[in-house]
GUSEKOL-881331 format. One record per residue: z, y, x of N, C-alpha, C in turn; residue in three letters. Coordinates in steps of 0.05 Angstrom, whole numbers. Atoms other than C-alpha are relative to their C-alpha. Layout:
BEGIN
{{Z Y X} {Z Y X} {Z Y X} "ala"}
...
END
This chain:
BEGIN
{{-9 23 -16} {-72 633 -96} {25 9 17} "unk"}
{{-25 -6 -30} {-4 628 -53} {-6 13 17} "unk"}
{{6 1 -29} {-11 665 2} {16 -14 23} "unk"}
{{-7 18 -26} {37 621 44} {-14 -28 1} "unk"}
{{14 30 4} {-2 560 18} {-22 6 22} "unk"}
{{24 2 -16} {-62 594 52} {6 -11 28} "unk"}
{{-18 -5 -26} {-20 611 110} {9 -21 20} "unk"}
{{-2 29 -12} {1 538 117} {-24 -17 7} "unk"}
{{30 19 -21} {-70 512 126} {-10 12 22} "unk"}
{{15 -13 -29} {-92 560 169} {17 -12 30} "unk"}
{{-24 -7 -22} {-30 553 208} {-12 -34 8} "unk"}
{{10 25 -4} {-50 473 203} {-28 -12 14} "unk"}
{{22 8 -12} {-116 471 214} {-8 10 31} "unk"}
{{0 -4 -29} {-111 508 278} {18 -8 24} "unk"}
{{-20 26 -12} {-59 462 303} {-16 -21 7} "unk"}
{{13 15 -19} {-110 411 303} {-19 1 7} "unk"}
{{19 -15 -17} {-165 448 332} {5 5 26} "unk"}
{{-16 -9 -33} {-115 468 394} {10 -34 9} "unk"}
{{-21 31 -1} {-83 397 394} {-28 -14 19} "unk"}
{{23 19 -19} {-156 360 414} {-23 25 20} "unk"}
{{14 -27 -12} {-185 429 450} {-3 -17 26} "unk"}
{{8 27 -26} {-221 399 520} {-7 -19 -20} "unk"}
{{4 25 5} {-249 346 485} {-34 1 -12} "unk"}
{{28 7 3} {-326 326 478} {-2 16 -30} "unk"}
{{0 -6 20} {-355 366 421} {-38 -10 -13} "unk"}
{{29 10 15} {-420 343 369} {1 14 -13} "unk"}
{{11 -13 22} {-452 396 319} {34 15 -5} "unk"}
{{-30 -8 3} {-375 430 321} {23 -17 3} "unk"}
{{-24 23 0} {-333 363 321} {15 -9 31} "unk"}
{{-5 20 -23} {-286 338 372} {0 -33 -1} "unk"}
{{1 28 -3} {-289 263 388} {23 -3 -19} "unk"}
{{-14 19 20} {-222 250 351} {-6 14 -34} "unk"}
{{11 -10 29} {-250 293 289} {-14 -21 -16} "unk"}
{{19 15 -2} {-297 249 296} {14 -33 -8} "unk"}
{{-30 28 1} {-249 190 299} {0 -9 -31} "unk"}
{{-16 -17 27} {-214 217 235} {-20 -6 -14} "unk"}
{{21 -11 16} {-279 222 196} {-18 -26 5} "unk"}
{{18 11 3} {-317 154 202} {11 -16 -27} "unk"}
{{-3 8 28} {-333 128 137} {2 -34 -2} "unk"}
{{-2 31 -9} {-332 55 163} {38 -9 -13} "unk"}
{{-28 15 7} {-252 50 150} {28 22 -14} "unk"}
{{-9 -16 19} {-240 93 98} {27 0 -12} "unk"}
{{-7 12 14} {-209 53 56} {31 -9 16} "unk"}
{{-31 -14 -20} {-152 43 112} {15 19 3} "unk"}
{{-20 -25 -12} {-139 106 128} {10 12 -21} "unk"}
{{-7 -5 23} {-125 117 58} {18 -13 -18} "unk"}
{{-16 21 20} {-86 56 41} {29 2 -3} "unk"}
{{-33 -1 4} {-15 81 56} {5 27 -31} "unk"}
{{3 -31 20} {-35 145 4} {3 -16 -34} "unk"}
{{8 17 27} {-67 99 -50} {11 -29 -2} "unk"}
{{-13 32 10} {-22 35 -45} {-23 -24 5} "unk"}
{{2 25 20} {-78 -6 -47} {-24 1 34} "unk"}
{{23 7 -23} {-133 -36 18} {-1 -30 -5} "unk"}
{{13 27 12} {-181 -80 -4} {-25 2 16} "unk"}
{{22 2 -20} {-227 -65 53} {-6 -30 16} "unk"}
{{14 21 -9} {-282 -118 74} {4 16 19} "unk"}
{{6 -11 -23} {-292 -124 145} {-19 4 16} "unk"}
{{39 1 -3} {-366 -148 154} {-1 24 -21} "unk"}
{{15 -10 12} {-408 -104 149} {-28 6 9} "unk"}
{{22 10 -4} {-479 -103 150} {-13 20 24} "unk"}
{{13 -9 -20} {-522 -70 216} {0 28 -9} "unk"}
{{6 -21 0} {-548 -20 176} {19 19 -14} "unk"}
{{-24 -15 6} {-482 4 146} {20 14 23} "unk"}
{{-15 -13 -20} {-455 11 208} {2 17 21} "unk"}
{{21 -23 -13} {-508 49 245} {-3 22 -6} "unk"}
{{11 -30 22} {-517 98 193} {24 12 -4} "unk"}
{{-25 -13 -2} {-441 115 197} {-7 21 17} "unk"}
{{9 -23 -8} {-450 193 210} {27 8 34} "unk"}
{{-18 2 -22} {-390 183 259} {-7 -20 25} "unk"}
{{17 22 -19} {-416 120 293} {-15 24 18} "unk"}
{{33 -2 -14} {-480 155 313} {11 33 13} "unk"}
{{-9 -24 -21} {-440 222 333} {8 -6 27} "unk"}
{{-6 11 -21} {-407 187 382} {-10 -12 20} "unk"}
{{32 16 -25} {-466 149 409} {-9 20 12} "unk"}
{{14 -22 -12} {-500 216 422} {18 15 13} "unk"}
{{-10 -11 -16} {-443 240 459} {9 -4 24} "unk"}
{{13 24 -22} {-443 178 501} {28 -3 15} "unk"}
{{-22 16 -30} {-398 151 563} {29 23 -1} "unk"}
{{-31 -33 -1} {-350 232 556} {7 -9 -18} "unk"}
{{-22 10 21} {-323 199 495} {17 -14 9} "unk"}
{{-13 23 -13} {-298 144 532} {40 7 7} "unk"}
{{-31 -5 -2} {-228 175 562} {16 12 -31} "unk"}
{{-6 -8 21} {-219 210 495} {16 -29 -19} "unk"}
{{-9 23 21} {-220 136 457} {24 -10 15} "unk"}
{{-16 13 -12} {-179 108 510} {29 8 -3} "unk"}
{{-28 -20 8} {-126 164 491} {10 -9 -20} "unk"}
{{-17 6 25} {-120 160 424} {2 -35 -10} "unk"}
{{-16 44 14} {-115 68 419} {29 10 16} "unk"}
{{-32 7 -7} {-48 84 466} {14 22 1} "unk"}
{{-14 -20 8} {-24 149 434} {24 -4 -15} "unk"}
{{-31 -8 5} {51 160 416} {-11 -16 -35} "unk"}
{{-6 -5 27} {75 136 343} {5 22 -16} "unk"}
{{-7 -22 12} {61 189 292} {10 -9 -30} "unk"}
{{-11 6 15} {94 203 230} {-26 -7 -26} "unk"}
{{24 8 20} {59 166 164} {3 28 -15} "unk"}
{{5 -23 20} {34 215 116} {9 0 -24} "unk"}
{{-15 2 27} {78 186 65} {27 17 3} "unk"}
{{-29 -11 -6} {137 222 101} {-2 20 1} "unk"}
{{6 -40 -10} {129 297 96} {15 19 13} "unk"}
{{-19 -29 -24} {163 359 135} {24 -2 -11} "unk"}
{{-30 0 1} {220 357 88} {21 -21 -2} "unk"}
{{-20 24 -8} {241 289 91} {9 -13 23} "unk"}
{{-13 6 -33} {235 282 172} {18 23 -4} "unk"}
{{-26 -16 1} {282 346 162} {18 -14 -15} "unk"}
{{-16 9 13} {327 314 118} {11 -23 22} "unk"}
{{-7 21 -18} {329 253 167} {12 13 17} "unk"}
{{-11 -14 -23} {340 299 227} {23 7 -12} "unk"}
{{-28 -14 10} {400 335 187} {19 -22 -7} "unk"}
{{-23 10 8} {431 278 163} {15 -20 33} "unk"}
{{-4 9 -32} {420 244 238} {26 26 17} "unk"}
{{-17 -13 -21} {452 311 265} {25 1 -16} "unk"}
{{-29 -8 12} {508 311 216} {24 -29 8} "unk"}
{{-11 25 5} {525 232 226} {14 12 40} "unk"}
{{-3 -5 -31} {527 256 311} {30 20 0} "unk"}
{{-28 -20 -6} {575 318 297} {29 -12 -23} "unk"}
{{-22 24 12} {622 266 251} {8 -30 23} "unk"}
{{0 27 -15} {613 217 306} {-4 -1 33} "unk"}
{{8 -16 -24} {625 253 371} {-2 -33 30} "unk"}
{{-4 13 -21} {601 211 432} {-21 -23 -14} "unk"}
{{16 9 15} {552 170 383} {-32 1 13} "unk"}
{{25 1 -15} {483 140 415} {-20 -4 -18} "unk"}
{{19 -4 24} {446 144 343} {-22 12 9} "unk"}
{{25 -19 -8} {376 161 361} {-12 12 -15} "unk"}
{{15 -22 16} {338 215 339} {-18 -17 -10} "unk"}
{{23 16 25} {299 193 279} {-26 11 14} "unk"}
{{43 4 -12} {216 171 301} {-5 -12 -13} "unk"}
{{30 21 17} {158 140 279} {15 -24 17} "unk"}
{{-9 19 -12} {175 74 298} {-29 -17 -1} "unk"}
{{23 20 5} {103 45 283} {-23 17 -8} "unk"}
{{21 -15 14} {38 67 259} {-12 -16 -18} "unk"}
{{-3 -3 21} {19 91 192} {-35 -10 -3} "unk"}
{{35 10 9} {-57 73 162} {-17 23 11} "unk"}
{{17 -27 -6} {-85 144 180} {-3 -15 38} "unk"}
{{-6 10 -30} {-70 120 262} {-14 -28 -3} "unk"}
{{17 33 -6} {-91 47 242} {-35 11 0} "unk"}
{{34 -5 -6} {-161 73 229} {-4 13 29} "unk"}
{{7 -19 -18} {-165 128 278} {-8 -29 24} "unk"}
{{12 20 -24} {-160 64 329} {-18 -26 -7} "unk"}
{{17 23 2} {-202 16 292} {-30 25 14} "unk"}
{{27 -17 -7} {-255 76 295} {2 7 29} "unk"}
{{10 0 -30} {-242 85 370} {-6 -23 15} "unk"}
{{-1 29 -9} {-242 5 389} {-26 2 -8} "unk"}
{{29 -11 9} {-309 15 345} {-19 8 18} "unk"}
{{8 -6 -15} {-333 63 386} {-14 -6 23} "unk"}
{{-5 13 -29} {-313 34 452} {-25 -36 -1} "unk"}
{{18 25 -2} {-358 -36 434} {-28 0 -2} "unk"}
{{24 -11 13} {-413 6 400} {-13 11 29} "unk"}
{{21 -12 -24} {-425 39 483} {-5 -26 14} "unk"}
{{-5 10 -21} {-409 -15 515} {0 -2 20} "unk"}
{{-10 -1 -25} {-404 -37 584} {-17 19 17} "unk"}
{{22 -20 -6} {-463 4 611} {9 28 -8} "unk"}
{{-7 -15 2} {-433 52 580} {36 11 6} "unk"}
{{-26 13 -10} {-361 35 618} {17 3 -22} "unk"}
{{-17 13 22} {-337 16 556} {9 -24 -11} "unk"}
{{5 26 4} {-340 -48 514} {25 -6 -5} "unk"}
{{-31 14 4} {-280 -97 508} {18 1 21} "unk"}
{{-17 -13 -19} {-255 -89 579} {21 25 -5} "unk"}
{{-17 -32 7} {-237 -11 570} {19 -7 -27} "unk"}
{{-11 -2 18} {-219 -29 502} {28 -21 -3} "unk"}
{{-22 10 -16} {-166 -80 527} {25 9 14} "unk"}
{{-19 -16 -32} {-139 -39 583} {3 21 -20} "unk"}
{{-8 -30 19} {-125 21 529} {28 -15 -17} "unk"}
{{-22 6 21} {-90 -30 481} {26 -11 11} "unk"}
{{-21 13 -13} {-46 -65 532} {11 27 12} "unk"}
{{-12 -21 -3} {-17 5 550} {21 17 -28} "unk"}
{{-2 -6 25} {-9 16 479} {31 -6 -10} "unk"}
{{-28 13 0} {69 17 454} {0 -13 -33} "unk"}
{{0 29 21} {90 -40 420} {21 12 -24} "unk"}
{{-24 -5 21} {136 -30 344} {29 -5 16} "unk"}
{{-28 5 -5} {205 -42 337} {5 -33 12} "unk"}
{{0 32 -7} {191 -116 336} {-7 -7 21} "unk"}
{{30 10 -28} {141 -118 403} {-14 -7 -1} "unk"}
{{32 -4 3} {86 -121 370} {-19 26 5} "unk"}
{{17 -20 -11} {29 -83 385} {-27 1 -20} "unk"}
{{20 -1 22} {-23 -53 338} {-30 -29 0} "unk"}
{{28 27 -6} {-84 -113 313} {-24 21 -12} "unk"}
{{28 -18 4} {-127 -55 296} {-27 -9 10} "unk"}
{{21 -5 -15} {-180 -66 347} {-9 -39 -15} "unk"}
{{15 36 18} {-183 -150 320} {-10 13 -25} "unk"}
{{22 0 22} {-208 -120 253} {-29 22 9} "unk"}
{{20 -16 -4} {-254 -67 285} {-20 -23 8} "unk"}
{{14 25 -5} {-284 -132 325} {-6 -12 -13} "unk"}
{{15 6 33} {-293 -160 250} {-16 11 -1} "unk"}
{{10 -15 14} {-328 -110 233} {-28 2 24} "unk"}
{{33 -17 -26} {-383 -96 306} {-7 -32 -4} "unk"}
{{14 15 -1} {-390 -166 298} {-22 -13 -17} "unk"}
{{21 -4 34} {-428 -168 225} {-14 20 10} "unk"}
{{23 -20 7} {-453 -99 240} {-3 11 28} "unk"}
{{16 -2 -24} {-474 -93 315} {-6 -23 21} "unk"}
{{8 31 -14} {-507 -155 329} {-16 2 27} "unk"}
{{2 1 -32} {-537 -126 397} {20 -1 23} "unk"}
{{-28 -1 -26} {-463 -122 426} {25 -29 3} "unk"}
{{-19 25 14} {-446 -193 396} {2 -9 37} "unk"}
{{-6 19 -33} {-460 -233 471} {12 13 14} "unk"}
{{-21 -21 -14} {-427 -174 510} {35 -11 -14} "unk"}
{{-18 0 9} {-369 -179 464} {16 -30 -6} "unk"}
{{-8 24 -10} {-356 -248 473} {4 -9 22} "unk"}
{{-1 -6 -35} {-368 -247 551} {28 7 5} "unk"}
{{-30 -3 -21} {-307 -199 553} {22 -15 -11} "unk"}
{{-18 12 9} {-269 -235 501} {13 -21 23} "unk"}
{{0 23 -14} {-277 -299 548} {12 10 32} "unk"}
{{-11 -5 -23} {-263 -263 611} {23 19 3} "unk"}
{{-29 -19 0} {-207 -225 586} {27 -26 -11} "unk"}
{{-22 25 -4} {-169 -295 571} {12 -11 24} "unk"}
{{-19 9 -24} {-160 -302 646} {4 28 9} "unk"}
{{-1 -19 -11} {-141 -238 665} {36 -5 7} "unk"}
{{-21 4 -14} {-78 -223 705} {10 7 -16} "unk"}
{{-17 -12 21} {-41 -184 656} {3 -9 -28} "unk"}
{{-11 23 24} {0 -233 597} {-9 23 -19} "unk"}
{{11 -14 28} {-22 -170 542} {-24 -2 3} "unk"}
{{25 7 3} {-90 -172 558} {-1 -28 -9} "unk"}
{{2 22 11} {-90 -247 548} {6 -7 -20} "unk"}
{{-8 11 24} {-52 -252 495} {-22 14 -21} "unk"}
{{19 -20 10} {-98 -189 467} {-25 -29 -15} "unk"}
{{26 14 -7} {-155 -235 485} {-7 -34 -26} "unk"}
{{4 31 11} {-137 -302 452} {4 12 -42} "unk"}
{{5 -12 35} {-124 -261 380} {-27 5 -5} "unk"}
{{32 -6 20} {-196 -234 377} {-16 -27 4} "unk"}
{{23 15 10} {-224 -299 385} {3 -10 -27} "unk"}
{{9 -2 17} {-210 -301 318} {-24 14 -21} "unk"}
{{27 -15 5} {-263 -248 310} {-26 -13 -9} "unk"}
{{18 14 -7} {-309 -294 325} {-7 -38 -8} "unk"}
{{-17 28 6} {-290 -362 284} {-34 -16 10} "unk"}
{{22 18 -1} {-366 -396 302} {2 -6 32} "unk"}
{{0 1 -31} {-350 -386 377} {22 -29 11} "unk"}
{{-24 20 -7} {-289 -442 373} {-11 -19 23} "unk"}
{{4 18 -17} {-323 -491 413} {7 5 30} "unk"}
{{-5 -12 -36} {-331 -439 476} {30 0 6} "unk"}
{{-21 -18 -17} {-268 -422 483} {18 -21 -8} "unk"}
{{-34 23 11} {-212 -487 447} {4 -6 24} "unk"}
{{-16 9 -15} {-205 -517 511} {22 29 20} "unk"}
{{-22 -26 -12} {-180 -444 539} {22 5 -18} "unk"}
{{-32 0 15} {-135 -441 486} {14 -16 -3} "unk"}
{{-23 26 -2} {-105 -504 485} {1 3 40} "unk"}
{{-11 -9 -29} {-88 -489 564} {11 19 -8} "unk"}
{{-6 -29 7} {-71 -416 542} {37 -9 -17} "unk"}
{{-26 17 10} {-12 -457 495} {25 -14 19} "unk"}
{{-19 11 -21} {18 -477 562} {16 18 18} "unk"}
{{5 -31 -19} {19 -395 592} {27 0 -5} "unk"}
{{-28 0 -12} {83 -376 631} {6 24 -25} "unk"}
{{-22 -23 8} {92 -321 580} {-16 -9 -35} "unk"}
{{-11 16 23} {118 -332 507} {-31 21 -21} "unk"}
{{4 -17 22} {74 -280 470} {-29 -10 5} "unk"}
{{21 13 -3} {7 -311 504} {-1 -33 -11} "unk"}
{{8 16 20} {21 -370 472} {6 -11 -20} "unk"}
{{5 -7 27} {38 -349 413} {-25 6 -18} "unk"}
{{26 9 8} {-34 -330 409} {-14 -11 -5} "unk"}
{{17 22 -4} {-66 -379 430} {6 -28 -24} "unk"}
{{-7 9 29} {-30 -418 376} {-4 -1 -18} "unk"}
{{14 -15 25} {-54 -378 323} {-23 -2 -3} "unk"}
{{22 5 0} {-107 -375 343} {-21 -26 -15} "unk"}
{{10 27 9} {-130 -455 340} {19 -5 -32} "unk"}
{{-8 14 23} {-82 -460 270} {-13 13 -10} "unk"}
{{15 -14 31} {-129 -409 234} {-25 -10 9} "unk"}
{{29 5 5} {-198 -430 264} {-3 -26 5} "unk"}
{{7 17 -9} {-194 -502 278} {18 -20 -19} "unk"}
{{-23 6 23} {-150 -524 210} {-11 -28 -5} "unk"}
{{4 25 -6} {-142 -596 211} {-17 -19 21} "unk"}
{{5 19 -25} {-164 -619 271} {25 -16 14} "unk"}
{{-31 10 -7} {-110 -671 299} {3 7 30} "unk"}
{{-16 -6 -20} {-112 -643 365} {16 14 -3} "unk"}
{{-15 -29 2} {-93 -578 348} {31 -2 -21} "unk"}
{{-28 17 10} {-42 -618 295} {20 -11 24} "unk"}
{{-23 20 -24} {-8 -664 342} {11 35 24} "unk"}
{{-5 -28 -16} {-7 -592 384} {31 17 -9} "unk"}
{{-21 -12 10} {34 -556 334} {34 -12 -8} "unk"}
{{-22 9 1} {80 -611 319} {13 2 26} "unk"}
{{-7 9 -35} {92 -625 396} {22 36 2} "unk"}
{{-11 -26 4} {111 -545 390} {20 0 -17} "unk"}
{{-25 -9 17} {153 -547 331} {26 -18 0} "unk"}
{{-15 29 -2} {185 -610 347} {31 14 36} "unk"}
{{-14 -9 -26} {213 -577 429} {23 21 -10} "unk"}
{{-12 -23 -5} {272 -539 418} {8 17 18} "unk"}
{{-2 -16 -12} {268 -514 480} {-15 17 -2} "unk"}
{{13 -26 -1} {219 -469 460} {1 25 -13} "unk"}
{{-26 -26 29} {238 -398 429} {-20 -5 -25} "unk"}
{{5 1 33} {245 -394 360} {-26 7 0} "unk"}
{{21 -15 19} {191 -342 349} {-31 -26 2} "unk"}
{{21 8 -5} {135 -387 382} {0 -41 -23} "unk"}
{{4 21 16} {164 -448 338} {-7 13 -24} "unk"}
{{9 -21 22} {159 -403 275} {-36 1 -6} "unk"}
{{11 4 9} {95 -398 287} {-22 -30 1} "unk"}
{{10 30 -7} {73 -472 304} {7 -18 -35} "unk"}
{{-15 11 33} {114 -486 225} {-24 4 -17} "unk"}
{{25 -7 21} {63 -435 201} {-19 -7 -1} "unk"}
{{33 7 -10} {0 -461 231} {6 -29 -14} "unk"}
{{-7 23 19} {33 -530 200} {-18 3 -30} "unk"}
{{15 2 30} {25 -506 131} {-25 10 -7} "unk"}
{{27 2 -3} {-46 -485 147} {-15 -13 -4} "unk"}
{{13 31 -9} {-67 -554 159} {1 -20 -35} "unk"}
{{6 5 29} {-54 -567 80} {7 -24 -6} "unk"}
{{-10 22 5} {-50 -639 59} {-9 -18 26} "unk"}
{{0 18 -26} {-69 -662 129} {24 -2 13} "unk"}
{{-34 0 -11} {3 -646 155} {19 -21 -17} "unk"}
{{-17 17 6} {34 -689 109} {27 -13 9} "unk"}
{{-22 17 -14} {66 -728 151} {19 15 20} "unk"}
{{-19 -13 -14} {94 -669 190} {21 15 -25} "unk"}
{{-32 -9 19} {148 -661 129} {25 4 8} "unk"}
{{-22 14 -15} {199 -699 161} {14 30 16} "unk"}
{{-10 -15 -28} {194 -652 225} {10 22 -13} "unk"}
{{-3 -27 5} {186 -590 187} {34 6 -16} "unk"}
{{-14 8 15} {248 -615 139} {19 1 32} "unk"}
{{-23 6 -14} {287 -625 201} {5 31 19} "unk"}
{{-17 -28 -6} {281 -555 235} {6 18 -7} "unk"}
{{-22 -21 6} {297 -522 184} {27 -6 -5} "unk"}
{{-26 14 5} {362 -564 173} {27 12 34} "unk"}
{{-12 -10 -35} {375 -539 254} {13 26 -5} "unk"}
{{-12 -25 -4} {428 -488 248} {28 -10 9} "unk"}
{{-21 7 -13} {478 -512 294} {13 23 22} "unk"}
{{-2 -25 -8} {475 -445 321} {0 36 -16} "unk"}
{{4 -26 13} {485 -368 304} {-26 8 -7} "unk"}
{{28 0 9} {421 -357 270} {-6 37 18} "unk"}
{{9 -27 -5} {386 -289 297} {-29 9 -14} "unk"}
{{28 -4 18} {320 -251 276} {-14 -27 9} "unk"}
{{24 13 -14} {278 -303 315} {6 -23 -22} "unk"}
{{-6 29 5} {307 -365 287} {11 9 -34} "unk"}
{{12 -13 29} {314 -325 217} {-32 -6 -15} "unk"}
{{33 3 14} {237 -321 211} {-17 -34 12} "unk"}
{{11 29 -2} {232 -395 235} {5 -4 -28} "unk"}
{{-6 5 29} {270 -412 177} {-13 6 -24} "unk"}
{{25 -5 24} {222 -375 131} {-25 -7 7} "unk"}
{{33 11 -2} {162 -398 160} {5 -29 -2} "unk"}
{{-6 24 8} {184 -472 152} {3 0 -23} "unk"}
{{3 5 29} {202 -462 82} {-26 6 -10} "unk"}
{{28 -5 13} {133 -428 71} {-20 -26 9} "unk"}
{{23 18 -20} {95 -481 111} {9 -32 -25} "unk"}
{{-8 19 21} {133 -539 68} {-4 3 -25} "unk"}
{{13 -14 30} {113 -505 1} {-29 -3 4} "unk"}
{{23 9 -2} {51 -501 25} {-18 -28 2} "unk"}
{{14 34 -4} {37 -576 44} {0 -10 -18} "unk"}
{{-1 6 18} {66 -598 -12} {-15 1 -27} "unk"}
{{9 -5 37} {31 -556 -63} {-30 -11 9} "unk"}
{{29 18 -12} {-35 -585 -17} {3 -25 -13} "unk"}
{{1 34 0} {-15 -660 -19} {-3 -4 -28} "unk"}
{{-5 7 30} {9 -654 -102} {-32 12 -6} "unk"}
{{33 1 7} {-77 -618 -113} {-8 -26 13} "unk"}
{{11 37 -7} {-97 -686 -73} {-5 -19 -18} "unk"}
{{-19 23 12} {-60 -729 -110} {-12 6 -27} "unk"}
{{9 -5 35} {-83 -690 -180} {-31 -12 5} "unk"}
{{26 -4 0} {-158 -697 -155} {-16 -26 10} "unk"}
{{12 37 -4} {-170 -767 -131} {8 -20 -21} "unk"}
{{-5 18 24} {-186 -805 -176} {13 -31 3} "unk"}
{{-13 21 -4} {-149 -878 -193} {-16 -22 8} "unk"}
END
């Protein structure tokens, strides 16, 4: 065998041995070992490798109990807690599709473009986002964090207050990891379901616009809960800040699809041009949600995308594509109607 091959694991594996050192240990594991290693979201943390994630999100009690990581973490209890809270609003690392010599390659051609381009504010090449290995690691600490809950000062609170710290992409988004982990405790830890609704509901008024907005995404988690919570989201659609009700938006166009409040809602939205692009964008999309019940919002949808009386930018770019998708979509609704009723 190589000996620098060896040389390089060793050299690796004690990198991340020293890297999580201080940190809660079970039967030899640290908490993020632990992380790393639950078999719950496998299939994630593997999907940038293998091209392909076809991971369900329910899953059943006793699948998710019997997760050998789950139940490490239970028995290590409440000292896990700052650990999870670390790694949901840890730095962007690089995906594992990018290896040592192609961030070198980046860096070299970055430092060659700087010494051709003296005085040049080109930033040093980063992760700009996280890769599937990172998306799990924080579904399995959000996991975690719901699995102690509040008693165990954990739950959706902590797990809130971790992700609203959490840095947002290039775009200003911010990882939805923790909404599919919430998929997933809600199928398979049905003692933390009422807790985990509680904070959902009390983390929609919270002072801080990320938490809320946080807040109004996972009640999709929860699509049988609509009743508790529509009238908070239709108020939530009125919130001084653009990205809370953007949620809240989304929210009612994926769980409450053809209802004419939540219709007349989205038009009223897509119809205001005073409102930014992105939040009309997605008021177009939640349109073509609504299927052959929108119908009659053709017209509208036909008329903002015709709106370019201005320099188009990204925002009012991805209006434009979400209006043509949303119009495709109604259409190809209304023409199955039309095939399926009979004369």
């Amino acid at each position: 065998m190589d000996r620098r091959r060896v040389d390089r694991g060793d050299s690796l594996r004690c990198w991340y041995r020293g890297w999580f050192a201080g940190e809660p240990t079970y039967h030899g594991k640290t908490v993020t070992q632990w992380l790393d290693g639950m078999a719950l979201f496998e299939e994630e943390r593997n999907s940038e490798l293998t091209g392909q994630n076809s991971f369900r999100y329910p899953r059943s009690p006793e699948v998710v109990t019997n997760d050998p990581a789950l139940r490490a973490l239970l028995l290590i209890g409440s000292n896990t807690v700052p650990v999870l809270v670390k790694r949901l609003a840890e730095p962007f690392q690089w995906s594992r599709t990018i290896g040592p010599m192609s961030r070198l390659r980046m860096w070299a051609e970055w430092k060659w473009y700087r010494l051709r381009n003296p005085g040049s504010t080109a930033p040093r090449p980063a992760p700009n986002s996280y890769g599937s290995f990172q998306r799990a690691r924080h579904m399995a600490a959000a996991m975690a964090l719901v699995a102690l809950g509040t008693n165990g000062n954990a739950g959706v609170p902590r797990l809130l207050e971790a992700w609203a710290i959490s840095p947002p992409d290039a775009a200003n988004n911010r990882d939805v990891s923790p909404y599919f982990a919430l998929e997933v405790a809600n199928s398979g830890l049905p003692h933390r379901r009422a807790e985990m609704i509680t904070g959902v509901m009390t983390a929609m008024q919270h002072t801080n616009a990320v938490i809320r907005s946080a807040a109004a995404n996972l009640t999709r988690a929860f699509p049988d809960q609509l009743s508790s919570w529509k009238e908070k989201l239709l108020k939530m659609t009125g919130d001084a800040d653009t990205s809370v009700r953007i949620a809240a938006t989304w929210a009612l166009a994926t769980e409450d699809r053809g209802d004419s409040d939540v219709l007349r809602l989205l038009e009223a939205m897509l119809k205001d041009k005073a409102n930014p692009a992105r939040l009309r964008a997605y008021a177009a999309s939640g349109l073509g949600l609504q299927g052959a019940t929108a119908t009659n919002s053709l017209p509208l949808l036909q008329e903002a995308l015709n709106d370019t009386n201005r320099a188009l930018n990204n925002d009012d770019r991805f209006l434009q594509r979400e209006t043509r998708t949303a119009i495709r979509n109604i259409e190809k609704a209304t023409a199955g109607d039309k095939a399926i009723t009979p004369k």
